[in-house]
N, C-alpha and C positions, 0 to 999 in steps of 0.2 A: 287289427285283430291281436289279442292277446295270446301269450304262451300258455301253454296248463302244461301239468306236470303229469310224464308217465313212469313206467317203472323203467325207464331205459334211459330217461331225460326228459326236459321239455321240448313242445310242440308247437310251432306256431296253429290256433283254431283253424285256421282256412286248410291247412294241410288234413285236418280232421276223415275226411272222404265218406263215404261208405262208413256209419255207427252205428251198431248194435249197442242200445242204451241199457238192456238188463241182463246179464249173462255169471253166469259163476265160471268161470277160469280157475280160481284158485283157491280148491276146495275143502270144507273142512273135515276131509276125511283121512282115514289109516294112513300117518304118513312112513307106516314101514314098507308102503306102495309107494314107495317115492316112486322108481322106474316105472311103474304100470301107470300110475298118474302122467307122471309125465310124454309117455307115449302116447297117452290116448287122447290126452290134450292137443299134443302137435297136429296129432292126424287129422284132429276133425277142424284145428284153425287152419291145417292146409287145404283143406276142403274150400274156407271159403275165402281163398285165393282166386280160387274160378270166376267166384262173384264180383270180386274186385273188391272186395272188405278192407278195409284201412285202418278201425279204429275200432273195439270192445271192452266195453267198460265191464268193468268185473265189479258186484255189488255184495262181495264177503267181508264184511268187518275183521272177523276175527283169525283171518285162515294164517295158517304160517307161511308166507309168501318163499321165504327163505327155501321150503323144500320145493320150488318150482325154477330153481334158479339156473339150472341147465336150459329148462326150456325157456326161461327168458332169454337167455344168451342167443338161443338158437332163433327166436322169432322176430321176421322183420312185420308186425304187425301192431302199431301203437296199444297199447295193453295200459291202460286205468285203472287204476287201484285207488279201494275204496277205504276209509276209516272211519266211525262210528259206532252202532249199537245194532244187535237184531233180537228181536224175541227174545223173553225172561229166559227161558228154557238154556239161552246159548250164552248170553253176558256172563264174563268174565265176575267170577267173584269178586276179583278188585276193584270191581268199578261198582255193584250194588249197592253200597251204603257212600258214596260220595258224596259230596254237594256239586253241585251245577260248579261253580269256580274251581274247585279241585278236576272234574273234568274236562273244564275247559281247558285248563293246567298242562294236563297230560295228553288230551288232543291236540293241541297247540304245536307240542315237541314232536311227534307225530307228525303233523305237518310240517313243519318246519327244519327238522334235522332226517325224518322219514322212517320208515317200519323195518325193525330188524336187524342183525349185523350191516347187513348191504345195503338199509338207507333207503329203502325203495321208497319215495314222496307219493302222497296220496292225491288224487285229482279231484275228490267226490265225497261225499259225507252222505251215509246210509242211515235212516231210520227206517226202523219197524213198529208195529202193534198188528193185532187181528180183531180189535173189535173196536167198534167207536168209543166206548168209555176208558182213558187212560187211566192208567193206573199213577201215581205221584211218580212212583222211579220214571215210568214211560215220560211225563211232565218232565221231568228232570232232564230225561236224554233228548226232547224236543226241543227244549231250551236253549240246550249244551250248543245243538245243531245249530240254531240262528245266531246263536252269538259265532260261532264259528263261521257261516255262511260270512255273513259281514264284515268279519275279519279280516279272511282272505280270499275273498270275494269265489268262494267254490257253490259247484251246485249242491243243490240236496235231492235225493231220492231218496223214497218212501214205499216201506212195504205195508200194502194200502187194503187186505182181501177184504176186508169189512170195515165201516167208516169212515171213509179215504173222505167226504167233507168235514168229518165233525175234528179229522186230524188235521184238517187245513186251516178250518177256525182256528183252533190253538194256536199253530204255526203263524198264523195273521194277528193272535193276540200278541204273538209277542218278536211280531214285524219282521216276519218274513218277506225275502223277495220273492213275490211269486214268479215272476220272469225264467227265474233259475232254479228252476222247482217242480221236481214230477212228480206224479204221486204213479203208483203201480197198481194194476190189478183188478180197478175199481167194475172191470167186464164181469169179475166171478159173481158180481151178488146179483147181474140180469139173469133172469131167468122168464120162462114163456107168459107168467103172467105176474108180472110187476115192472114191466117195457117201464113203461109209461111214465111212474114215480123215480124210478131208478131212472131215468133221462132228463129228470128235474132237476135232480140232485147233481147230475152231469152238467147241465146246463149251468148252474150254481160257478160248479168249480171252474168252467173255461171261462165266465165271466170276470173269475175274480185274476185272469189274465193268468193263470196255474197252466204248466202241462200234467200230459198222463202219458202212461206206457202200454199198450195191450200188448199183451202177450198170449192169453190163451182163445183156441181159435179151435181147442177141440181137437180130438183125436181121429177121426175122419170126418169127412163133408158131407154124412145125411143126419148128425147128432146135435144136440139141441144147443149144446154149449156153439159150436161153430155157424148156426142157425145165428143165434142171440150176437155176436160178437162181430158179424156183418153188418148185422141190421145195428149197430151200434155204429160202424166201421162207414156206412152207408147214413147215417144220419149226420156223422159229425163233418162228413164233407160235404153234403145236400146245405147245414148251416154255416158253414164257414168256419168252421175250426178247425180244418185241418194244420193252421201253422201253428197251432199245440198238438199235437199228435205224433208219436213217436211210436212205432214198432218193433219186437224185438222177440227173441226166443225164450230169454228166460231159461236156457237147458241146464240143469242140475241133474245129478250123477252121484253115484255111493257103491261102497260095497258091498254087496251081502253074502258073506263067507267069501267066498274067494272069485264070486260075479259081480261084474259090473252091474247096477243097473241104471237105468236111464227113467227121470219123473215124467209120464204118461210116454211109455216106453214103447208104445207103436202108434203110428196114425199112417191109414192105408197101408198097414204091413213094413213101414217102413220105422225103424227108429228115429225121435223127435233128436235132434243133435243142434248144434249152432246154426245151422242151417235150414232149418225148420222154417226161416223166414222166407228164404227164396224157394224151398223145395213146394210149401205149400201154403203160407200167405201172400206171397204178392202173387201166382196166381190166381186164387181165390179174389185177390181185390182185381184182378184183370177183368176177372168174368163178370165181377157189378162195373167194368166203367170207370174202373182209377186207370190213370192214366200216365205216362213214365211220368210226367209236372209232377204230379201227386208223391209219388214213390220216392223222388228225390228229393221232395219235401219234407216228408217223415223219418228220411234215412240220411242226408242230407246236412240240409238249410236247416232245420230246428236243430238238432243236436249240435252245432257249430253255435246257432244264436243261444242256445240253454248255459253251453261254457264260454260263453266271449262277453262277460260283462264292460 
């Protein structure tokens, strides 16, 4: 098993335990909440101590890692950090008019010497789009990403809400490893009637040996999103895919005015938090019939085989 790299050092893979493969940790919000940030952080990765968590890959490219650096100090929970690109909307002006070489350039050092005064090394390369047709800059940061992947052999994750295959094409045109390769998301475009086609296209990307991440499972269990996300959840272990399958919370957080809020901020009355996996997905897969094999499959054995090239 190979070492990857956290913000605290490197890890040998097998030590990995218990991974949350999508999560923000380190977020890009007001950092004159530095202390509020960082309390709220603690408490809810003290949370999932309970569960036995071991490992939370954090998938913010651009966050200032540096204002979280108390509570790095403070946590014994392997914490992965991410480098890369997200949505137009957030990319660094610096980086919009690059070429693919000058960004590999400067991800390179990035990886290599690590993020910010303190050097924290990145474990994980993030891309984004929302829609299947890329845009050139999008080309550009896809590129960046596989030259990068094969570099130094890291994985890639993908924020995937809309054409999460036609982003894998691209990604295969220009030789990706799909072994080491999620894509996210791709549950938001099932809906009650287009199962069917939307399961083709699923079927498409496990063939081409790709993982995927779900995460959303819906806000409570009579809602159509958590309906659709089952029967997805339920198909892909009915076929045999579950050793691409990866589970995770996905919990993102901001402030507005001077509240916290949390993205689909109740499900059954309770706040969605990093915990949201154990609180109310791996029951929910209890009740169709996953079984603990299963769950340490997805939490597990893949996310150890995704980073141990």
């Amino acid at each position: 098993m190979r070492n990857i790299c956290t913000v605290t050092g490197s890890v040998n893979a097998e030590k990995m335990g218990i991974t949350l493969m999508h999560e923000h940790v380190f977020n890009l919000y007001p950092y004159y909440k530095e202390k509020e940030n960082t309390e709220y952080v603690k408490k809810q990765v003290e949370r999932l101590k309970r569960f036995n968590v071991r490992t939370i890959i954090d998938l913010t490219p651009y966050a200032k890692i540096g204002s979280y650096k108390s509570f790095i100090n403070q946590c014994d929970i392997n914490l992965i950090c991410a480098v890369g690109f997200f949505l137009d909307k957030y990319v660094p002006a610096s980086y919009k008019n690059l070429s693919v070489s000058d960004l590999v350039e400067i991800l390179s050092e990035k990886i290599e010497v690590g993020i910010g005064e303190n050097k924290y090394k990145p474990g994980i390369i993030k891309i984004a789009a929302s829609s299947p047709i890329l845009s050139d800059r999008q080309k550009n940061f896809f590129e960046t990403a596989v030259i990068l992947q094969n570099k130094y052999k890291l994985p890639i994750a993908t924020h995937s809400p809309h054409g999460g295959l036609e982003h894998l094409k691209f990604l295969m045109q220009m030789r990706v490893n799909t072994e080491h390769l999620y894509l996210s998301h791709l549950e938001n475009e099932i809906n009650d009637h287009n199962f069917d086609s939307k399961i083709d296209e699923i079927e498409n990307v496990m063939n081409s040996r790709t993982n995927i991440v779900i995460t959303n499972f819906g806000v409570n269990d009579r809602g159509s999103r958590y309906r659709n996300s089952m029967k997805l959840m339920e198909y892909l272990k009915n076929s045999g895919y579950l050793s691409q399958v990866l589970i995770s919370a996905d919990c993102n957080w901001q402030w507005k005015g001077n509240v916290l809020k949390l993205q689909d901020s109740q499900f059954n009355g309770v706040e969605k938090t990093y915990s949201y996996v154990f609180d109310f997905i791996i029951p929910a897969l209890k009740k169709a019939c996953f079984t603990e094999t299963d769950i340490h499959q997805m939490l597990i054995h893949n996310p150890k085989r995704i980073f141990d090239f």
